[in-house]
GUKOL-872444 format. One record per atom (N, C-alpha, C): x, y, z. Coordinates in steps of 0.02 Angstrom, whole numbers, plus 50000, padded with zeros to 5 digits. Each point is the difference from the previous one (the first is absolute). Example, Ala and Ser with C-alpha at 12.3 -4.5 7.8 and 13.67 -1.06 7.14 Angstrom:
REM residues 2
506604971650390/499555005950000/500455006050000/499825005349964/500425005950003/499615005550037/
REM end
This chain:
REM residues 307
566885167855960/499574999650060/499335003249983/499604998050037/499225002749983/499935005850034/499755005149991/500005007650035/499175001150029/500155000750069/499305001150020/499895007850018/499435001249985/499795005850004/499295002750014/499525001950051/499455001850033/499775009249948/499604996649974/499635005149949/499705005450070/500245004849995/499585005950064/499465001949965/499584997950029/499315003149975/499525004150029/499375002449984/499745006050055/499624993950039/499525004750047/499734995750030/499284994749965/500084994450021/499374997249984/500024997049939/500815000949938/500214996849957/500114992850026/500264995649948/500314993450042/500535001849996/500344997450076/500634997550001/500304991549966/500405004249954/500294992049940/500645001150019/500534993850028/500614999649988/500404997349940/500165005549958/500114999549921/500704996450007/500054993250007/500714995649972/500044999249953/500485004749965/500235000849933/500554993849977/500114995649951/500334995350003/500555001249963/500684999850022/500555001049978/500114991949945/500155003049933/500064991949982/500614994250011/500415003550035/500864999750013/499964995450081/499375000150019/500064996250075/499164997649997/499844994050058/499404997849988/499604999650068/500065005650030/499795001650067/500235007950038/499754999350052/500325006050039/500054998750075/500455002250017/500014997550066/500275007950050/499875000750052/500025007650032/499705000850044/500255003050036/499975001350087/499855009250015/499544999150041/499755006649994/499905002150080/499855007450010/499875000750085/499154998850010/499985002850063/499295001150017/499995006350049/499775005249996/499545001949918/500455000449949/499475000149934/500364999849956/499244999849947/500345004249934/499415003249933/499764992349991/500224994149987/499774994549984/499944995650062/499985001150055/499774997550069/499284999550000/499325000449956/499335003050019/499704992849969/499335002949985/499564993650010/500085001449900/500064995549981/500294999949922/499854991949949/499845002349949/500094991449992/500285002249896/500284992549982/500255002549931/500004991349967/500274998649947/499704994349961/500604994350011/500505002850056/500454994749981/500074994550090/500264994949995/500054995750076/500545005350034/499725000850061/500445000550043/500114996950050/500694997350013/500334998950080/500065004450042/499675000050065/500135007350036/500294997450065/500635004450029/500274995750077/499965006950041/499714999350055/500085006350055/500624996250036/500415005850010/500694999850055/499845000750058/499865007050001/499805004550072/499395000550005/499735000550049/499295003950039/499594994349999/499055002150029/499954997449987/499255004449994/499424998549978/499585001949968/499364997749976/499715002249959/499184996349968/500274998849921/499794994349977/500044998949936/499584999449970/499755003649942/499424997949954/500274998349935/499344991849983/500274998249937/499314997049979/499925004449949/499194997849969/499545003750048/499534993250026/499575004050062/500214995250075/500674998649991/500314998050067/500305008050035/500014997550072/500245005150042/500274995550057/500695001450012/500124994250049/500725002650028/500255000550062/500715001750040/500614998249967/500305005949987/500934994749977/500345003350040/500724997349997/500665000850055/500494997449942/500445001250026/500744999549962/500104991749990/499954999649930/500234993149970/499264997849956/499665004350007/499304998849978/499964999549897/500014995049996/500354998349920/499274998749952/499865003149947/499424998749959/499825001549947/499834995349952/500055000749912/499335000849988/499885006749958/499165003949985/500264997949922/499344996649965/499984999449946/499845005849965/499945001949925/499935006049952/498935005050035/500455003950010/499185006950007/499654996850062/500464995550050/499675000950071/500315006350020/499345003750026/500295006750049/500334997050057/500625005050037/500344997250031/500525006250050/499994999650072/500345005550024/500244996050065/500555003850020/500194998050093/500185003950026/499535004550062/500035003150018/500495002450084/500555002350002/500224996950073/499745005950047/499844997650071/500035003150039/500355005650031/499525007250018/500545006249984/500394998650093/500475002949971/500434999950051/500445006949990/499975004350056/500325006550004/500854999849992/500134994550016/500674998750022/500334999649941/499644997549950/500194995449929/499525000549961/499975008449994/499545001949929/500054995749929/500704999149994/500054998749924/500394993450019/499614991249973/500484995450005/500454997549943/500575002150002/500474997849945/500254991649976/499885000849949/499924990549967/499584995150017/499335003950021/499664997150019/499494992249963/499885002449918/499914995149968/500484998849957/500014994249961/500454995449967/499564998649954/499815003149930/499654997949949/500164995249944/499804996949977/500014994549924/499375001949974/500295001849943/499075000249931/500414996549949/499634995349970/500074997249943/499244998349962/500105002349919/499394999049973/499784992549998/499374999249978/499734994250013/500154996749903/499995002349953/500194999949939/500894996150000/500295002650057/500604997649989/500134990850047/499645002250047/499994993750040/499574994849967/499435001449945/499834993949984/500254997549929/500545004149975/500424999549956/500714996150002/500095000550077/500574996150022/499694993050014/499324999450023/499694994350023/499874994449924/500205002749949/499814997049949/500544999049971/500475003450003/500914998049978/500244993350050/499945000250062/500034997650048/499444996150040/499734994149975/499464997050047/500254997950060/500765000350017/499974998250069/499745005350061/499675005349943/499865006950066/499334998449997/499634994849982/499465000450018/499524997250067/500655000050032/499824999750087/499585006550010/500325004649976/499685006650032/499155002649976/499774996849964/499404999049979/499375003050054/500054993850052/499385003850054/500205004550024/500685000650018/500265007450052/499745006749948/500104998349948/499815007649945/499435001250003/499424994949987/499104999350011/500055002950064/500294995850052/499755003550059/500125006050026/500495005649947/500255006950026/499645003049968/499454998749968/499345005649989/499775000550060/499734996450032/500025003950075/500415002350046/500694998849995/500425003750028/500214992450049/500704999250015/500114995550028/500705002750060/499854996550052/500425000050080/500134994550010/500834999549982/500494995550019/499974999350098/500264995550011/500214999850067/500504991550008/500245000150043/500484994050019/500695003549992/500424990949988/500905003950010/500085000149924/499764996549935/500115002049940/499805007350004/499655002249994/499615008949994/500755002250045/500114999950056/500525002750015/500695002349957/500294991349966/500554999849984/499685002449922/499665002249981/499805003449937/500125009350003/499585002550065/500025005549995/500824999950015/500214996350052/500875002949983/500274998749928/499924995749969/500155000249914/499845005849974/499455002050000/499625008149968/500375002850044/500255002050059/500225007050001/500854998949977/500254994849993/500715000249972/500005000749935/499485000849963/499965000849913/500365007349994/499945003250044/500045005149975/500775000949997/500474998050052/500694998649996/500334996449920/499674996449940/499854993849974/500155003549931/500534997949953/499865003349933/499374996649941/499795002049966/499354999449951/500024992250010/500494994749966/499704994349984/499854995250070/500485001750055/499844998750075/499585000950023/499585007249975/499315000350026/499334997649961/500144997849940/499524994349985/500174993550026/500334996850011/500234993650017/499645000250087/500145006350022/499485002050065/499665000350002/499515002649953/499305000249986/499914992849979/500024998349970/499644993649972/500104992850071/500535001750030/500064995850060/499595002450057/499865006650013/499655002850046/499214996949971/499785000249944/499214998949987/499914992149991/500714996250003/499684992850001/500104997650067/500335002750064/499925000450041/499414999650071/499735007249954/499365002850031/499484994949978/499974999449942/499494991249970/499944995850039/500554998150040/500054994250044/499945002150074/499815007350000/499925000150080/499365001350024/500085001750082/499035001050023/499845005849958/499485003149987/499525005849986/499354999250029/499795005249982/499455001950010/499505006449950/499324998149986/499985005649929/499585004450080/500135007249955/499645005150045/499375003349972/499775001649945/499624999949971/499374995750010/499245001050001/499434996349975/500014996349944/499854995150007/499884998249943/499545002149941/499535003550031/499525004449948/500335004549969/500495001450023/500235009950001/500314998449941/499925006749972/500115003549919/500245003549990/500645003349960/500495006150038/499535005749989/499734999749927/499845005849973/500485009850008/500364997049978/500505003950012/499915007649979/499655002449955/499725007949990/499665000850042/499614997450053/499595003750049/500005000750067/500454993150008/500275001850059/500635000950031/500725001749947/500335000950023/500395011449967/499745002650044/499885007849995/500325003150068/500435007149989/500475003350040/499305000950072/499545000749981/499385000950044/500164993650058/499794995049954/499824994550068/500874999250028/500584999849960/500634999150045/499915007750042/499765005650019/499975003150037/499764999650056/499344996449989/499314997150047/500294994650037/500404996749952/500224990750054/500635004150048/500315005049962/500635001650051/499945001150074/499285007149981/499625003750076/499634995250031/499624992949961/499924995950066/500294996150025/500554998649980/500804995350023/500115003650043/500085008149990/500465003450073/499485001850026/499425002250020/499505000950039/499474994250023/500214994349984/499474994450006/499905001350079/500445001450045/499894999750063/499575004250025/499905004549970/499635006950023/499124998949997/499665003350017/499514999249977/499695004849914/499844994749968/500015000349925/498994999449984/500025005749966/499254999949967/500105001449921/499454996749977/499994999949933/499855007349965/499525002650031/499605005750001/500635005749996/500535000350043/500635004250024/500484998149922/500044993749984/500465000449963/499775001049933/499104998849966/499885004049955/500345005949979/499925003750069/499825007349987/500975002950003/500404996550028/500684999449973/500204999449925/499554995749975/500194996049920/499485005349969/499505003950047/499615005349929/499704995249972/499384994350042/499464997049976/499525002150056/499264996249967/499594999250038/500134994450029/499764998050064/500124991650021/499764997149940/499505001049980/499784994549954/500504997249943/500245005349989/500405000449940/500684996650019/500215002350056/500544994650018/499874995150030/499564996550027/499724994049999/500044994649945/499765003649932/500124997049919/500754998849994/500295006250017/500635002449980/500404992750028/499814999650052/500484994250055/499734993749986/499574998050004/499914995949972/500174997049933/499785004949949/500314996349929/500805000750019/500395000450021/500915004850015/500044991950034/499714997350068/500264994050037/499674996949987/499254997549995/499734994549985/499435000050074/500375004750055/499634999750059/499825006050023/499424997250024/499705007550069/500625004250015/499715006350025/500825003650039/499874995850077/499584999350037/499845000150046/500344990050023/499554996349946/500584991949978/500775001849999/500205005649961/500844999749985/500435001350065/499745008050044/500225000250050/500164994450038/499314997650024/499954994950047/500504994249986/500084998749922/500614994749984/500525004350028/500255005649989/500735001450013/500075001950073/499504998850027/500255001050092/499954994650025/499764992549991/500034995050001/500684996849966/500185003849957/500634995349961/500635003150070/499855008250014/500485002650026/499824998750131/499634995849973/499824995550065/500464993250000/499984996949946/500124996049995/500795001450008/500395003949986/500894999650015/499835002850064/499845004550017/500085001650091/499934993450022/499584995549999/499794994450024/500624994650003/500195001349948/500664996249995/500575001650027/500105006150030/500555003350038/499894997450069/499335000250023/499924996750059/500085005450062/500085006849981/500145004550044/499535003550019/499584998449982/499245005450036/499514993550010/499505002650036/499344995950010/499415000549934/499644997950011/499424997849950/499605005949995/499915002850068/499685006349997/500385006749972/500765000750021/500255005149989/499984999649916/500134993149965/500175001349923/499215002849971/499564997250049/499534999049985/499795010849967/500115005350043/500015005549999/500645005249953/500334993850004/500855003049943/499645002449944/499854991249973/499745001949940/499305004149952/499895001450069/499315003749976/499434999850010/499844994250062/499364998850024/499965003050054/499195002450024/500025002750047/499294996150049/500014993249988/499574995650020/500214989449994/500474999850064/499974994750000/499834993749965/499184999950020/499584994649944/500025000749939/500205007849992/500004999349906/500484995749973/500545002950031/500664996549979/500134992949990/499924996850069/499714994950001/499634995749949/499335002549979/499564996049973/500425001449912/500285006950002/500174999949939/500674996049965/500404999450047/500604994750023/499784993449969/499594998850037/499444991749990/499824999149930/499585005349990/499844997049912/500485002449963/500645003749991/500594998649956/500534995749994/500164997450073/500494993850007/499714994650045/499244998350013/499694993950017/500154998050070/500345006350040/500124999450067/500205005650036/499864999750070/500285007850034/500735001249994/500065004250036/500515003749961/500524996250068/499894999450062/500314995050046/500114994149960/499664995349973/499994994849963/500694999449938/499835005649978/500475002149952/500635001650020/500175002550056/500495001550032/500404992150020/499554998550046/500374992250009/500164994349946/499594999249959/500024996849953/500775001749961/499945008649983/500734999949958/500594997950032/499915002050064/500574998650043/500414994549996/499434995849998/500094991050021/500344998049921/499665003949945/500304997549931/500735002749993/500405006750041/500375003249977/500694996950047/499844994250035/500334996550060/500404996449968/499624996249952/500144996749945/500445000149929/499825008449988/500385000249946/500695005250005/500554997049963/500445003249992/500205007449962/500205004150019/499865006749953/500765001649969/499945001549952/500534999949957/500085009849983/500365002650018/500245009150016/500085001349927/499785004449956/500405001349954/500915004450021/500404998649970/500405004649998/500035007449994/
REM end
């Protein structure tokens, strides 16, 4: 089996997830809590499959930022930075089995693709997990239940799983999350610093947040963490926020249990029209709009529970 292991480093080093390769097995597969030493914003050279069980949370992958919930299934190609952060909850400090991991090197998969040309279905799904890719439908479903029974599965069962789980996913919906511009550059922006910075504005996004305040937390000048954040996400702090209270608008919205105004103040606004107008130019409609619209699509589709 492949042994994973999170290099502790001081601050402001990179965080590298060192998958050491056992030559006796040709993957790794492992289930971990949340929190947890390798739970953070991290990136390393090999594909990963990643499945959230429980919670639900902000996901970053590359310079995506976007809501997950339980069943939320997604393959980050080699040195995309990559974290999922769940929502704190007093009740349920620590969530147990929360992800369901697969890393396999990319050296070995295009080694099998050449013993085997019938695997060369999986071709665009691999291109397209440099930006990081989000399964959804009832295949993605009946996959993540395959991945979490691997682990029940002795060695040659769980390749025969793997390799059925990734020609699977080939043939189902996705979606890439990533820009298409975006570049991992993986020495500069993936550091114990910025997984500190994305954590405190995941759990404080609601609050009112200044740049100026959280310099002087991190021991910069604004200016300096201005650079700092920027080269780290690709975006403004002031752009990033605004994505993650809009992403975290967007599931209240979908619960359907508060009004437009109340989410409107949850997440962190303290001005109506802002929200609003800022609503508008990230998803091309109000946030009412958005509300009805999902509704009407979710009437429609069938939801499949993980186990």
């Amino acid at each position: 089996m492949i042994a994973a292991q999170l290099n502790d480093t001081r601050l402001g080093a990179p965080v590298f997830e060192s998958v050491t390769q056992d030559p006796k097995f040709s993957f790794y597969w492992h289930c971990h809590d949340f929190p947890a030493p390798i739970a953070r914003w991290n990136y390393h050279p090999e594909y990963e499959l990643h499945l959230i069980r429980y919670s639900e949370g902000h996901a970053f992958v590359g310079d995506y930022i976007g809501r997950f919930g339980p069943g939320n299934l997604v393959l980050v190609g080699p040195n995309i930075p990559h974290a999922w952060f769940s929502d704190p909850d007093e009740a349920r400090p620590v969530i147990e089995g929360r992800d369901v991991v697969l890393q396999f090197k990319g050296e070995w998969l295009e080694h099998m693709m050449e013993l085997c040309p019938e695997l060369n279905c999986l071709s665009t799904l691999i291109e397209d997990s440099a930006l990081g890719v989000e399964f959804e439908g009832e295949e993605a479903a009946r996959c993540s239940e395959l991945l979490i029974t691997m682990g029940e599965q002795d060695n040659a069962g769980r390749l025969l799983s793997m390799l059925a789980i990734l020609r699977s996913l080939s043939q189902s919906d996705y979606r890439t999350l990533s820009g298409r511009g975006y570049g991992p550059g993986a020495s500069g922006v993936s550091s114990a610093q910025v997984d500190a910075v994305l954590r405190y504005i995941h759990d404080h996004s609601h609050e009112e947040l200044r740049m100026s305040r959280l310099a002087e937390r991190y021991g910069m000048t604004p200016s300096t963490f201005s650079r700092f954040f920027k080269h780290a996400t690709g975006d403004t702090f002031v752009a990033f926020l605004r994505r993650i209270r809009i992403g975290h608008a967007c599931r209240l919205l979908l619960e359907g249990e508060h009004s437009v105004a109340d989410i409107c103040f949850q997440v962190g606004y303290n001005n109506l029209s802002n929200f609003n107008r800022h609503f508008r130019e990230q998803k091309g409609m109000t946030p009412r709009q958005y509300q009805h619209q999902t509704a009407d699509l979710e009437r429609h589709v069938t939801i499949y529970p993980l186990p």
